[in-house]
Each structure stands twice: as structure tokens, then as C-alpha cells.
C-alpha positions as CSV (number, residue, x, y, z in Angstrom):
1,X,127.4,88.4,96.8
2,X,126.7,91.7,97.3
3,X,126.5,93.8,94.2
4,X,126.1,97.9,94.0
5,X,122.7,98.4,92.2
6,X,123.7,101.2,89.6
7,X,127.3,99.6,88.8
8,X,125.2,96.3,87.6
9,X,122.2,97.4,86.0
10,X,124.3,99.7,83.6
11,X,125.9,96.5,82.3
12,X,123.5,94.1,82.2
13,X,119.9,93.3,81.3
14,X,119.7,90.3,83.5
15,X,120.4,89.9,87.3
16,X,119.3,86.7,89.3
17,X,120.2,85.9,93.0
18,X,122.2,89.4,93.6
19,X,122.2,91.2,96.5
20,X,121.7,95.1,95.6
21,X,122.2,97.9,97.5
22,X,122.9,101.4,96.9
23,X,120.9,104.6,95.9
24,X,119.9,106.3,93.2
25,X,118.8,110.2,92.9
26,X,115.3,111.3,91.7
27,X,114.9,110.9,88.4
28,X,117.8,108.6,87.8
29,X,116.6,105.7,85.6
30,X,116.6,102.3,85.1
31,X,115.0,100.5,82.0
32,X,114.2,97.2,80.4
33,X,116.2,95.3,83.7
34,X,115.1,91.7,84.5
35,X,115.5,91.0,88.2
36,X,115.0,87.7,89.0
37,X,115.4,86.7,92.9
38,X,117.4,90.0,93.6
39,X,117.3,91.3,97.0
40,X,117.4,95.5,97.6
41,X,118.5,95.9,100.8
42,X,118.3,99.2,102.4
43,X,118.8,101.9,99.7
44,X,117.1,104.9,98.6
45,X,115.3,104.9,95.4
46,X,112.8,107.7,95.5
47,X,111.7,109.5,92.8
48,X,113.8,106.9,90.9
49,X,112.5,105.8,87.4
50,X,112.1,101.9,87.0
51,X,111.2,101.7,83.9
52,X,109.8,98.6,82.3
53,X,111.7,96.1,84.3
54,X,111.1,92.9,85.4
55,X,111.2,92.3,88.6
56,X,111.0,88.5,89.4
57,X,110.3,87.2,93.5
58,X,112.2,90.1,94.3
59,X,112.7,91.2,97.9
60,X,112.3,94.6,99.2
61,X,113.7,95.4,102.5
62,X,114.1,99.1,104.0
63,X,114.1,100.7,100.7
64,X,112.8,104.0,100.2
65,X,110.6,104.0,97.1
66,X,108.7,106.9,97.7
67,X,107.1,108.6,94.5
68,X,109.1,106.0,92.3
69,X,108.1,105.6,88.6
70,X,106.9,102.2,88.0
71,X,105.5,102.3,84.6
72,X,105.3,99.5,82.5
73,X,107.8,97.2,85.2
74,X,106.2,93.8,86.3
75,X,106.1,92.5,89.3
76,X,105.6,88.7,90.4
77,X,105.3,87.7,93.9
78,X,107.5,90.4,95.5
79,X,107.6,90.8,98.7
80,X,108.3,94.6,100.3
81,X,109.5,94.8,104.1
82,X,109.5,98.0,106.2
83,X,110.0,99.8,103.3
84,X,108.6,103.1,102.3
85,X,105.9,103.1,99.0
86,X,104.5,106.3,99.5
87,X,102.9,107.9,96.5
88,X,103.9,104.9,94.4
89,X,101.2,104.2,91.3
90,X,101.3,100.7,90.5
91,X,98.4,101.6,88.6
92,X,101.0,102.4,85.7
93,X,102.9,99.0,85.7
94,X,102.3,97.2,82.6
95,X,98.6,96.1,82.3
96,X,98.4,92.4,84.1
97,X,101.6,92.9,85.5
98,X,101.1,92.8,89.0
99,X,100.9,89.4,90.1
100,X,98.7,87.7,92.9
101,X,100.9,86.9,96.1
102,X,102.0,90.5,96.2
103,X,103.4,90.9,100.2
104,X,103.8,94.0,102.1
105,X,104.9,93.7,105.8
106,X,105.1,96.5,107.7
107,X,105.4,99.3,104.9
108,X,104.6,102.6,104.7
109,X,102.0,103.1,101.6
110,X,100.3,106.5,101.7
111,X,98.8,107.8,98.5
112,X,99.8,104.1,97.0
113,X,97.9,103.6,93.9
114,X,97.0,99.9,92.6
115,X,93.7,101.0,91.2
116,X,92.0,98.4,88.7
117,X,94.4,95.8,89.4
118,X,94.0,92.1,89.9
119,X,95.8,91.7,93.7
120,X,93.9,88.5,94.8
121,X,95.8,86.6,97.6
122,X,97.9,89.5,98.5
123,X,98.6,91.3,102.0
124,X,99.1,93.9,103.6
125,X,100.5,92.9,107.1
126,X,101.1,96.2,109.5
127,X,101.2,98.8,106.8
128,X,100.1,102.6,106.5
129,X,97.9,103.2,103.6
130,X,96.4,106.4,104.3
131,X,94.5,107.7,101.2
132,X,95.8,104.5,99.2
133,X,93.5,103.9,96.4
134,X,92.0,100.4,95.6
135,X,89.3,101.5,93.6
136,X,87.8,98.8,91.0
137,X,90.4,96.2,92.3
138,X,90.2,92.3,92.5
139,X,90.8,92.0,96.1
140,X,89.8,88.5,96.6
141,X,91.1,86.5,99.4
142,X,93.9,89.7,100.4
143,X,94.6,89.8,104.0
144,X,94.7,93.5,105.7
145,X,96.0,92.0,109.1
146,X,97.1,95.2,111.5
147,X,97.2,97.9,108.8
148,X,95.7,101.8,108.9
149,X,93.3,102.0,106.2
150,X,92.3,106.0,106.6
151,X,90.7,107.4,103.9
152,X,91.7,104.2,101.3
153,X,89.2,104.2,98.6
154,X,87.7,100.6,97.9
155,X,85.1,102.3,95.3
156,X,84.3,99.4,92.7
157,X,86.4,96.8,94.3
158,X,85.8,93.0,95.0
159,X,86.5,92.3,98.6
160,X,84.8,88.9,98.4
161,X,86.6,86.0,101.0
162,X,89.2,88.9,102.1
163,X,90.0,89.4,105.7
164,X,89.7,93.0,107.3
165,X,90.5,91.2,110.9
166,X,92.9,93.5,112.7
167,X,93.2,96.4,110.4
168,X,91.4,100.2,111.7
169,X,89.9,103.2,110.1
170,X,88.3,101.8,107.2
171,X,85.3,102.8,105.5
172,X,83.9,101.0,102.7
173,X,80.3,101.3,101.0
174,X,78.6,97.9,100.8
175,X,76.8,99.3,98.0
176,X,79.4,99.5,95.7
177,X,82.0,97.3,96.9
178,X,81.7,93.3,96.2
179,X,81.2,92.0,100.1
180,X,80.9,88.2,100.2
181,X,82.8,85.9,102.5
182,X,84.6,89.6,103.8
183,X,85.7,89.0,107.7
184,X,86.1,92.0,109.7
185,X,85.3,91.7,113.3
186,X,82.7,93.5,115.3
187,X,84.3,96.5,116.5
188,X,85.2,97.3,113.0
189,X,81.5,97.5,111.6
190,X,81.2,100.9,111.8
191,X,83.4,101.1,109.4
192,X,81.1,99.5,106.7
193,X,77.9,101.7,108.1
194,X,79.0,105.0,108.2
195,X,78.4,105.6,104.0
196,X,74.6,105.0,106.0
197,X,75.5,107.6,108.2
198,X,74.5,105.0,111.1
199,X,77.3,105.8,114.3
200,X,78.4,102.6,116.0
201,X,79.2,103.8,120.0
């Protein structure tokens, strides 16, 4: 069943197993909506205001999310598919909202913020996340498998057991980033010596 997202979520709190599509304007709102297994399927939500909802092993799938408002929503094991995040700040979801098992494939992220959240187990398969900041995040065990990672800050953050295999253009500083068990391969070291000002050719 497929349901237009604005004609349901103006008449009910709960959704679960609807297929939603449509757009909203910037600045349109939604508040206080439980989602539970809903799929958004190709809309355009940017600058849209989702505002302490629920959403529920939701699916994201070419949706347009840019600059979205995401404050005090909570999100378990979503999974976002060539959709567009840029300038999103999960940051502001409700505190502990963001759940582990997060799943991004092929998205584009830049300016992203999830900083001080708890993301272990998550991924980031083929995404852009220029300037994304990760800064003071529980990282542990996420997977970074083919994405861009220019000028991501990982200031504070626990990469310990996460995988950096495939992904280009990162920089971290060992110094001040939890390292343990971290797998990158060798053509990406430079990217952990450079805050040593040490040049891999």
C-alpha cells in the first residue's frame, strides 16, 4: 500500500508497514509521528522539520533530506539508500536515540553531523562525507567500506575494531582518536601520519 506522506501523518500518530512517498517544502513540519517499518521512497524532504518522531527500522531510499531538522526524533536501525543527508545534525536527535546498526549505502552526507553519538556497528557503504563530523563518537566496530572521508573530523572518537578498508581521504590523529583493532590498508596510512607531518609517496 502506498500511502502519500503528508495526507497520513496529519491524521495519525502511528504508521507501521506503509509505503510513503511524497514531498514536503522547507520548513513544513512533522511532530511526535511513530514510524514503525515505513518505507520513504523517493521524495523530497529538505529543510523539512521531523520533529520528535519515531522512526522504527525505517527505510530510506532516494530521499532528499538535505538540511532536515531532526531534533529530538529517534532512530533504530534505519537504513538510508542513495539518499541525500547533507547538512543533516543528528547531533540534535534525542540524547541515546540513535541506535547501533545505523546503515547508509551509497548516500550523500556532507556537513553530516553525529557528533558525541554512540554509532557502534554502523556503516557507511559508498557514501560522501565531506567535512562530516564524528567528533567524540563511539565508533566501534562501523565499517567505512568505499566512502570519501575529506576533511571528516574524528577528534575524540573511538575507532577501536572499525574497518577503514576501502574508504580515501581520511586523516585522523592517533593521538586523540581511540585506534585499537582499526583495519585500514597500507595505501591508506598516510592518512593516519600526516597530523605527524610525515608524507607517505
Amino acid at each position: 500500500m502506498v500511502t502519500r506522506l503528508l495526507d497520513e501523518v496529519g491524521v495519525a500518530a502511528y504508521l507501521t508497514d506503509q509505503q510513503l512517498v511524497g514531498s514536503m517544502v522547507a520548513g513544513e513540519e512533522v511532530r511526535g509521528v511513530e514510524f514503525d517499518g515505513c518505507a520513504f521512497d523517493g521524495g523530497v524532504l529538505a529543510g523539512a522539520l521531523l520533529l520528535g518522531c519515531t522512526f522504527t527500522e525505517c527505510t530510506f531510499t532516494g530521499i532528499d533530506l538535505a538540511r532536515a531538522s531532526v531534533t529530538d526524533s529517534t532512530f533504530r536501525e534505519c537504513r538510508f539508500v542513495e539518499s541525500r543527508l547533507m547538512g543533516v545534525n543528528f547531533a540534535l536527535a534525542h540524547a541515546g536515540a540513535i541506535s547501533s546498526a545505523f546503515a547508509f549505502e551509497h548516500c550523500r552526507m556532507d556537513y553530516a553531523s553525529f557528533h558525541g553519538l554512540g554509532l557502534t556497528s554502523s556503516s557507511w557503504h559508498g557514501c560522501r562525507l565531506l567535512d562530516a563530523d564524528f567528533g567524540e563518537c563511539d565508533l566501534r566496530r562501523t565499517d567505512f567500506a568505499g566512502s570519501d572521508l575529506s576533511g571528516a573530523s574524528f577528534a575524540g572518537a573511538d575507532l577501536r575494531d572499525a574497518s577503514l578498508i576501502g574508504a580515501v581521504n581520511y586523516a585522523l590523529d592517533v593521538r586523540d582518536v581511540k585506534v585499537k583493532g582499526l583495519r585500514v590498508e597500507a595505501s591508506g596510512a598516510g592518512g593516519l601520519l600526516s597530523a605527524f607531518g610525515i608524507v607517505v609517496d
